[in-house]
MIMAR-452711 format. One line per field, with one value per residue (C-alpha): x, y, z; residue in three letters. Coordinates in Angstrom, 2 decimals. Last residue first. Layout:
N
c1 = X; ... $
c2 = Y; ... $
c3 = Z; ... $
type = ALA; ... $
//
This chain:
286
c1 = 153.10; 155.22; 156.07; 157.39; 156.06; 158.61; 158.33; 160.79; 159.76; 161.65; 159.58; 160.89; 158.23; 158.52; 156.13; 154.96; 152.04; 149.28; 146.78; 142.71; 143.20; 146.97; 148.96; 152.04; 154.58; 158.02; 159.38; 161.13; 160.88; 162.94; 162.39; 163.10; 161.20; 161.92; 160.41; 160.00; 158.14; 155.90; 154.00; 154.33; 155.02; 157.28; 159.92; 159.57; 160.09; 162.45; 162.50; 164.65; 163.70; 165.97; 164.82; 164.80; 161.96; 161.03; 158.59; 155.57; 153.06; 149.67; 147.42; 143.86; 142.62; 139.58; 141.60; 142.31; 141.85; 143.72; 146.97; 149.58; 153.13; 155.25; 158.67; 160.51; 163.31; 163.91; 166.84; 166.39; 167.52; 165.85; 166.71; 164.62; 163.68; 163.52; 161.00; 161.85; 161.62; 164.45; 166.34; 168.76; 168.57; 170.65; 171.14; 168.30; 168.98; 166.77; 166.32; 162.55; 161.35; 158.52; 155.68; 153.44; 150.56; 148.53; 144.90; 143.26; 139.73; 140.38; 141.88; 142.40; 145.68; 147.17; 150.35; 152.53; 154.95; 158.51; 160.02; 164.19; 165.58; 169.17; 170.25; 173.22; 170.96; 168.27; 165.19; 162.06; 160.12; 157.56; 159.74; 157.71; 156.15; 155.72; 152.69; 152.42; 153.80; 150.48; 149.19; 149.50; 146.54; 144.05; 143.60; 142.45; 143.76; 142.93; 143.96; 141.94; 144.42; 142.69; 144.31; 147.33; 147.41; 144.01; 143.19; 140.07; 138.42; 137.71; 134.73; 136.38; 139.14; 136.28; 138.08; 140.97; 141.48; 144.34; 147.12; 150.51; 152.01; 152.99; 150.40; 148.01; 146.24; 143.03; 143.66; 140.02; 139.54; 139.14; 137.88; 137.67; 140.25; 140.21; 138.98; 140.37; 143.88; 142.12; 145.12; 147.93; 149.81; 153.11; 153.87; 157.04; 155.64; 154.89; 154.78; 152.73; 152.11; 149.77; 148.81; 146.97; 145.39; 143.69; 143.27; 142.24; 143.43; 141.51; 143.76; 142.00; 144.08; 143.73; 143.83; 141.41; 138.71; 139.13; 140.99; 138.87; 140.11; 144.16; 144.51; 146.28; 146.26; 146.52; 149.22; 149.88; 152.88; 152.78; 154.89; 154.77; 156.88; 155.31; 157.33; 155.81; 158.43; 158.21; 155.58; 157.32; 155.88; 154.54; 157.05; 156.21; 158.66; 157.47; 159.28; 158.26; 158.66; 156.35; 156.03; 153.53; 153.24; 151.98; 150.03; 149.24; 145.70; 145.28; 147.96; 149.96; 150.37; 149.64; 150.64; 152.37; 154.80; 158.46; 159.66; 162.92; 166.12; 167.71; 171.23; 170.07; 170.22; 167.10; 167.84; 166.99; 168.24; 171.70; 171.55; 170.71; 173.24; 175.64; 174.60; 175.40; 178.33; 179.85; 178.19; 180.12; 183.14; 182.37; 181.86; 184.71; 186.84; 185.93 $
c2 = 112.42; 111.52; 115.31; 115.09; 117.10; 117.20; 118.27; 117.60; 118.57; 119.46; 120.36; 121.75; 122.80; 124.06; 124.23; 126.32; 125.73; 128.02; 126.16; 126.54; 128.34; 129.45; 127.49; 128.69; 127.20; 128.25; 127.80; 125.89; 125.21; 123.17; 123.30; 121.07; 122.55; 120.11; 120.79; 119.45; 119.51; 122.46; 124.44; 127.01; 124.76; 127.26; 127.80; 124.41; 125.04; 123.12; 123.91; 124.01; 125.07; 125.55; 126.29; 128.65; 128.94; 130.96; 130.03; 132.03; 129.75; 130.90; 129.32; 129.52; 126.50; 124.51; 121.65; 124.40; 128.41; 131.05; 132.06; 131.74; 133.52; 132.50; 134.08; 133.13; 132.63; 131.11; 129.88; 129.50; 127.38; 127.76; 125.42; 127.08; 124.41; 122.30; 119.32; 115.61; 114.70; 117.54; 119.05; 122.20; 126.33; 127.14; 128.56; 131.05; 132.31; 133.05; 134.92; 134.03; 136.21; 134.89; 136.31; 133.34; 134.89; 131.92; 132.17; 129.54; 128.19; 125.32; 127.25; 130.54; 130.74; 134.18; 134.90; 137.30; 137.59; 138.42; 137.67; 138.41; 137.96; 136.89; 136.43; 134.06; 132.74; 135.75; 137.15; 138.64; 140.40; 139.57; 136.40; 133.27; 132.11; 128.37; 126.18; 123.17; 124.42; 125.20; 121.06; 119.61; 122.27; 120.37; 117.54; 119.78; 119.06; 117.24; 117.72; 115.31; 112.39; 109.28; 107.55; 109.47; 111.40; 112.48; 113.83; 116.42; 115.47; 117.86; 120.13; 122.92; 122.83; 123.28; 126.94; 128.54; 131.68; 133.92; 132.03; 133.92; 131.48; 134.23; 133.96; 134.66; 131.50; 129.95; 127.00; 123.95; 121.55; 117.72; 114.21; 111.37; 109.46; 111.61; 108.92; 105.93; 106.17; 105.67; 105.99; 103.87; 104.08; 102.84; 102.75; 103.31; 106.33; 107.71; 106.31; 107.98; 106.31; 108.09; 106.44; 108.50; 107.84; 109.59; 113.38; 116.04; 119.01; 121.83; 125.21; 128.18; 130.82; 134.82; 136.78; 139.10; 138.58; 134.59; 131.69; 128.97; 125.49; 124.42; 120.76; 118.78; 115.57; 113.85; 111.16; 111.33; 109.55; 111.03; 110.00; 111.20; 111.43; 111.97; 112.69; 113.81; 115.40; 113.83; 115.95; 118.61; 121.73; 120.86; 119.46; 119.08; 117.32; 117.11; 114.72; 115.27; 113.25; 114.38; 112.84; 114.25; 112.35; 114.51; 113.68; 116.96; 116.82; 117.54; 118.43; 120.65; 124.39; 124.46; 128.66; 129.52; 132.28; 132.30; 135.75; 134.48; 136.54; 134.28; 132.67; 130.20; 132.45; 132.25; 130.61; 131.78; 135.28; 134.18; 131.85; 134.66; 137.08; 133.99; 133.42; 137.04; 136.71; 134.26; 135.72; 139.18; 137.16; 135.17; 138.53; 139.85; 137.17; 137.29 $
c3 = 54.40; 57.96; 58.34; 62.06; 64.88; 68.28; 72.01; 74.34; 78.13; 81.73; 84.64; 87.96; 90.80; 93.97; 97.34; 99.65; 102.03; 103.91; 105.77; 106.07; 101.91; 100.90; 98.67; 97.06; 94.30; 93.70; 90.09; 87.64; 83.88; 81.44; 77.15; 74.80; 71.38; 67.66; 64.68; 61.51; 57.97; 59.20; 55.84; 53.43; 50.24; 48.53; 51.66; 53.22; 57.36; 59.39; 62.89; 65.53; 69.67; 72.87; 76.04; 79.23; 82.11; 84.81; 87.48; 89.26; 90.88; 92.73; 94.30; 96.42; 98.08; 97.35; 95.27; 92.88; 92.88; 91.02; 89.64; 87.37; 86.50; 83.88; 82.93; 79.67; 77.64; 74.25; 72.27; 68.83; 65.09; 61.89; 58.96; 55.41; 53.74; 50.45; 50.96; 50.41; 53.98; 54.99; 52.11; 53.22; 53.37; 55.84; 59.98; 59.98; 62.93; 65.83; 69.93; 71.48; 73.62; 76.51; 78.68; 79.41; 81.82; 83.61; 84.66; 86.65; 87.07; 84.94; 82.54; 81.43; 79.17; 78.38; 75.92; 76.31; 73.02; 72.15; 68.88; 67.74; 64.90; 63.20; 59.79; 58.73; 55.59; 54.48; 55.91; 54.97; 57.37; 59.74; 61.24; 61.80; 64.89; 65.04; 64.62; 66.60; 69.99; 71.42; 70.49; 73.63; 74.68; 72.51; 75.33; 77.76; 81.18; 84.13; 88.00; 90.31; 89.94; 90.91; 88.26; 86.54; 83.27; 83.42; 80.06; 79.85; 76.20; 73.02; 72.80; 74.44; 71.32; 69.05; 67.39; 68.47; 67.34; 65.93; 66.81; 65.28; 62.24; 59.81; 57.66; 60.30; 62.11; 62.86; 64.72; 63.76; 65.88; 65.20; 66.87; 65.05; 67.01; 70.65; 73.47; 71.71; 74.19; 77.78; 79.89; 80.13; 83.60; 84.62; 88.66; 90.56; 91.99; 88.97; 85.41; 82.22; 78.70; 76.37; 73.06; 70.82; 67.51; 65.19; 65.36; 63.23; 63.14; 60.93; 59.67; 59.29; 57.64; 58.49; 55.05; 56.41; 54.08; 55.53; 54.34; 53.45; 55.22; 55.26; 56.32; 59.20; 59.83; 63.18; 64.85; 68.64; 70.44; 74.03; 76.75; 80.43; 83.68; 87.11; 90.14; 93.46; 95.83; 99.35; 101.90; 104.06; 102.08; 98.62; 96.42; 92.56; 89.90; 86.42; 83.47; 79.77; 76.34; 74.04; 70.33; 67.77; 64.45; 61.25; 58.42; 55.55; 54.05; 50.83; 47.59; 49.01; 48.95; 52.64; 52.22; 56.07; 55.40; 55.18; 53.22; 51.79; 51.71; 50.16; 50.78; 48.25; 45.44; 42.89; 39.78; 36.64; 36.97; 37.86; 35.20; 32.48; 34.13; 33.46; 29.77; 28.83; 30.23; 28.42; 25.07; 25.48; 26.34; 23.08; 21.00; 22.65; 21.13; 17.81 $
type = UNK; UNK; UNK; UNK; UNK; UNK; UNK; UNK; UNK; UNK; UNK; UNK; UNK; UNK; UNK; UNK; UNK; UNK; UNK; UNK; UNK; UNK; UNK; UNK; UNK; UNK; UNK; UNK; UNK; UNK; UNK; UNK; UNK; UNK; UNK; UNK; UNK; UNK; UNK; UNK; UNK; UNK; UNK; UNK; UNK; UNK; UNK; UNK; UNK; UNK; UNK; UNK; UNK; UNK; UNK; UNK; UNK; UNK; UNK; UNK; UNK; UNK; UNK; UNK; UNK; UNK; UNK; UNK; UNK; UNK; UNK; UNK; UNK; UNK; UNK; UNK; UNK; UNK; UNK; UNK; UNK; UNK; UNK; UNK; UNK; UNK; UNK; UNK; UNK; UNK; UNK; UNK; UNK; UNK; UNK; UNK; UNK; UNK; UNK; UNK; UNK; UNK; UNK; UNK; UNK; UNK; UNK; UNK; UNK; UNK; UNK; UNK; UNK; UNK; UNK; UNK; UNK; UNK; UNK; UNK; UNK; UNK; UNK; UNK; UNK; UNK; UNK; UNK; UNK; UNK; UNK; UNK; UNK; UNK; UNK; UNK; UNK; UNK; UNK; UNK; UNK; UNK; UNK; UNK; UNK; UNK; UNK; UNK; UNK; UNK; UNK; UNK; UNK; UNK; UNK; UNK; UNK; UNK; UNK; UNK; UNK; UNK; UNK; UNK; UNK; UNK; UNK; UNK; UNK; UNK; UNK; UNK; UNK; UNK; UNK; UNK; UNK; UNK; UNK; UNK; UNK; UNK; UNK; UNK; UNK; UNK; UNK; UNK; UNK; UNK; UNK; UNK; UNK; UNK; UNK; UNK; UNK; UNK; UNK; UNK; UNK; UNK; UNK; UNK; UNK; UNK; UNK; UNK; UNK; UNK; UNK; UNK; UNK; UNK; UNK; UNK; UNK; UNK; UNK; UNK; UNK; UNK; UNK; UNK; UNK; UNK; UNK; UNK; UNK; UNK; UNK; UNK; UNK; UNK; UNK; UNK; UNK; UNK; UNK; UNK; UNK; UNK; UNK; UNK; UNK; UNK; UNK; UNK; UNK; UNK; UNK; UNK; UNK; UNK; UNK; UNK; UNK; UNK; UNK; UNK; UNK; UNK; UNK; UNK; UNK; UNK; UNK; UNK; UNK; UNK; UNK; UNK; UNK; UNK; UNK; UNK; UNK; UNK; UNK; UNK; UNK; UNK; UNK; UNK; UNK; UNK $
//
């Protein structure tokens, strides 16, 4: 009688340890949006720049962003390549420099969208409307702008190609090129992960990633009638929490700090440095 308990014992332990799946993994994270509709998000940036040209005193400029936009997965292509539409709120932008605080015009994006293709693994594929969106000016009479879409790079994260487990570690490397108002900068960064645990995080079961990344930039081309050029390093740390079934973001947070030497050449040549320090983070909200 005994060994037909032990027998049963057992029995009912292989069928538990069938039933549920170990939460050590190894999980292969990929981007799904198995949710019902759109996904809300809130966008917070915190950043501080510091540029010195030559003799002049070092121009400071911090910035705040606090964006909220949805996010929704569209038809996924023959080559499995997921198109994923943002689209955007409200914005409020606060920037101070020089002892001054700034608000710039925060209706200009509600309504508007673009569409980030993306693999399953959370590489850019194609970015889709993101000309069509406004040129912020952080600070009046400024005459450098950028695209309002390009806060948005660190929105979907690079997941590893193979499965992985709790306590594993990857590495990914990438170059990345950005042409933009008639300049050309080359990102070439590695990124070193764990996956630290599997825990809850807004209701959601995920996978807890934690990074350090490294990288060298190096830009060029013409502004303000001069030629330039900038080549910086930069180091940072990054955390995200992904949801294993759903496939999608429920939080991340990227601080990174950059600095570099700076060089003008056009009727005068003039060198310069830059430091720039930024938190970026994207929040679930529902």
């Amino acid at each position: 009688m005994e060994k037909r308990w032990l027998g049963f014992v057992v029995l009912i332990l292989l069928v538990l340890a069938a039933a549920v799946p170990a939460q050590d993994g190894p999980y292969d994270l990929k981007y799904k949006f198995q949710v019902a509709g759109p996904v809300k998000y809130k966008m917070g940036e915190n950043g501080w720049k510091s540029t010195k040209m030559g003799n002049y005193p070092a121009i400071e400029i911090q910035t705040f962003f606090d964006i909220d936009f949805d996010a929704r997965l569209g038809e996924i292509d023959e080559e499995d390549r997921l198109p994923v539409l943002m689209s955007f709120e409200t914005l409020d932008v606060t920037t101070r420099t020089g002892g001054q605080t700034h608000y710039p015009n925060t209706d200009m994006v509600k309504g508007k969208s673009m569409s980030t293709v993306i693999s399953g693994k959370g590489k850019v594929q194609e970015i889709i409307g993101k000309e069509l969106l406004p040129q912020v000016q952080l600070v009046p009479m400024d005459p450098t702008t950028f695209n309002f879409g390009d806060i948005f790079n660190q929105f979907f994260v690079e997941l590893p190609e193979h499965a992985v487990g709790v306590g594993e570690k990857w590495t990914i490397t990438d170059i990345d090129t950005t042409n933009q108002m008639g300049t050309t900068l080359i990102t070439d960064s590695e990124g070193s992960y764990t996956f630290t645990k599997m825990t809850k995080k807004e209701g959601y079961q995920c996978a807890l990633i934690k990074g350090k990344i490294k990288m060298k930039l190096d830009q060029k081309g013409q502004t303000m009638g001069s030629n330039f050029s900038f080549e910086g390093k930069g180091k940072g740390k990054i955390q995200y929490y992904f949801a294993v079934e759903e496939g999608i973001l429920v939080y991340s947070k990227v601080s990174v700090s950059i600095d570099g030497d700076i060089e003008m050449t056009g009727q005068q040549k003039i060198d310069g440095l830059l430091s720039q320090n930024s938190e970026v983070t994207y929040k679930l909200i529902e």
